[in-house]
N, C-alpha and C positions, 0 to 999 in steps of 0.2 A: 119673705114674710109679707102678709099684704100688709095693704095700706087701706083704710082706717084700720087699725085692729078692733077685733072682737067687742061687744061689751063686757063678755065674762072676760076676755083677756084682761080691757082695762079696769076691773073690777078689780084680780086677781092683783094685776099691777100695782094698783092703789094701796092695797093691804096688805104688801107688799112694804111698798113705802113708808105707810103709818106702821108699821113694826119695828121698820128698821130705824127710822125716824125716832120713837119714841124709846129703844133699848138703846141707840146712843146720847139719847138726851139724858136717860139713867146713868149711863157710865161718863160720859164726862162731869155731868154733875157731882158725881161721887170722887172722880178727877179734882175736880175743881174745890170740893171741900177736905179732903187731905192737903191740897197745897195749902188751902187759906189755916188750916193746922200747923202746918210745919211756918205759915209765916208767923204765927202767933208766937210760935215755939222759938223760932229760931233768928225771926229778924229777916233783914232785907236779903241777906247772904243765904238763906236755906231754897227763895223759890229766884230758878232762873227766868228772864223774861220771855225768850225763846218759847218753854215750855208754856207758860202763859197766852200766850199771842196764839202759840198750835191748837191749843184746847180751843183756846176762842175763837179760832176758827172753824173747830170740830163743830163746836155751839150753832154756829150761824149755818154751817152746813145739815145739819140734826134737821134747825128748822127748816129750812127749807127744803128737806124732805119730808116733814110734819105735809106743811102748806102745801107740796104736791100731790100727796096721796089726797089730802082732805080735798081739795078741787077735782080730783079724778077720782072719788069714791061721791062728791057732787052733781059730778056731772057738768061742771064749768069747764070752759073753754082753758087748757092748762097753756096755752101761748100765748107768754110776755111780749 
Protein backbone atom coordinates (compact mmCIF):
# COMPACT_ATOMS: atom_id res chain seq x y z
CA UNK A 1 0.00 0.00 0.00
CA UNK A 2 1.50 3.40 -0.61
CA UNK A 3 2.36 5.75 1.73
CA UNK A 4 0.66 8.75 2.21
CA UNK A 5 -2.59 7.14 1.38
CA UNK A 6 -5.26 8.70 -0.71
CA UNK A 7 -7.43 11.56 0.42
CA UNK A 8 -10.57 9.61 -0.58
CA UNK A 9 -8.82 6.62 1.15
CA UNK A 10 -8.39 8.70 4.22
CA UNK A 11 -11.78 10.20 4.01
CA UNK A 12 -13.23 6.74 3.58
CA UNK A 13 -10.91 5.90 6.67
CA UNK A 14 -12.38 8.43 8.73
CA UNK A 15 -15.99 7.54 8.27
CA UNK A 16 -15.08 4.65 8.88
CA UNK A 17 -13.99 5.46 12.13
CA UNK A 18 -16.78 8.00 13.21
CA UNK A 19 -19.36 4.96 12.58
CA UNK A 20 -17.64 2.58 14.42
CA UNK A 21 -16.78 5.00 17.10
CA UNK A 22 -20.20 6.28 17.57
CA UNK A 23 -22.22 2.48 17.35
CA UNK A 24 -19.92 1.43 20.15
CA UNK A 25 -20.39 4.38 22.08
CA UNK A 26 -24.32 3.47 21.55
CA UNK A 27 -23.83 -0.03 22.63
CA UNK A 28 -21.72 0.24 25.71
CA UNK A 29 -23.92 2.97 26.73
CA UNK A 30 -26.82 0.88 26.77
CA UNK A 31 -24.08 -1.62 28.42
CA UNK A 32 -23.62 0.65 30.90
CA UNK A 33 -27.24 1.62 31.80
CA UNK A 34 -28.52 -2.12 32.21
CA UNK A 35 -25.65 -2.69 34.78
CA UNK A 36 -26.37 0.75 36.57
CA UNK A 37 -30.14 -1.20 36.62
CA UNK A 38 -29.39 -4.28 38.00
CA UNK A 39 -27.16 -2.16 40.64
CA UNK A 40 -30.17 -0.37 41.61
CA UNK A 41 -31.96 -3.71 41.55
CA UNK A 42 -29.76 -5.73 43.12
CA UNK A 43 -27.04 -4.13 45.34
CA UNK A 44 -23.32 -4.42 45.18
CA UNK A 45 -23.60 -8.32 44.44
CA UNK A 46 -25.47 -7.97 40.90
CA UNK A 47 -22.64 -5.78 38.99
CA UNK A 48 -19.19 -7.34 38.88
CA UNK A 49 -16.21 -4.99 38.88
CA UNK A 50 -14.32 -6.85 35.97
CA UNK A 51 -17.27 -6.20 33.91
CA UNK A 52 -17.33 -2.47 34.84
CA UNK A 53 -13.52 -1.61 34.35
CA UNK A 54 -14.14 -3.80 30.46
CA UNK A 55 -17.03 -1.42 29.39
CA UNK A 56 -14.90 1.44 30.54
CA UNK A 57 -12.51 0.67 28.73
CA UNK A 58 -14.67 -0.10 25.72
CA UNK A 59 -15.73 3.79 26.53
CA UNK A 60 -12.42 5.29 26.44
CA UNK A 61 -11.56 3.16 23.41
CA UNK A 62 -15.24 4.31 21.31
CA UNK A 63 -13.62 7.71 21.90
CA UNK A 64 -10.84 7.64 20.67
CA UNK A 65 -12.10 6.29 17.75
CA UNK A 66 -14.67 9.33 17.66
CA UNK A 67 -11.42 11.72 18.05
CA UNK A 68 -9.71 9.79 15.19
CA UNK A 69 -12.00 9.89 12.50
CA UNK A 70 -13.04 13.61 13.45
CA UNK A 71 -9.26 14.76 12.91
CA UNK A 72 -8.99 12.58 9.76
CA UNK A 73 -12.31 13.65 8.34
CA UNK A 74 -10.45 17.43 9.38
CA UNK A 75 -7.87 17.06 7.91
CA UNK A 76 -5.35 17.54 11.12
CA UNK A 77 -2.33 15.91 11.46
CA UNK A 78 -3.67 12.42 13.41
CA UNK A 79 0.14 11.77 15.03
CA UNK A 80 0.33 12.01 18.63
Amino acid sequence: MAWPPTPATRRLVAWLFLTAGFLLVLGVSMQLWIMYEEFQRLGNGGVSSTALIVRLMMLVAAVMMLRYGWREVRGNDTVD
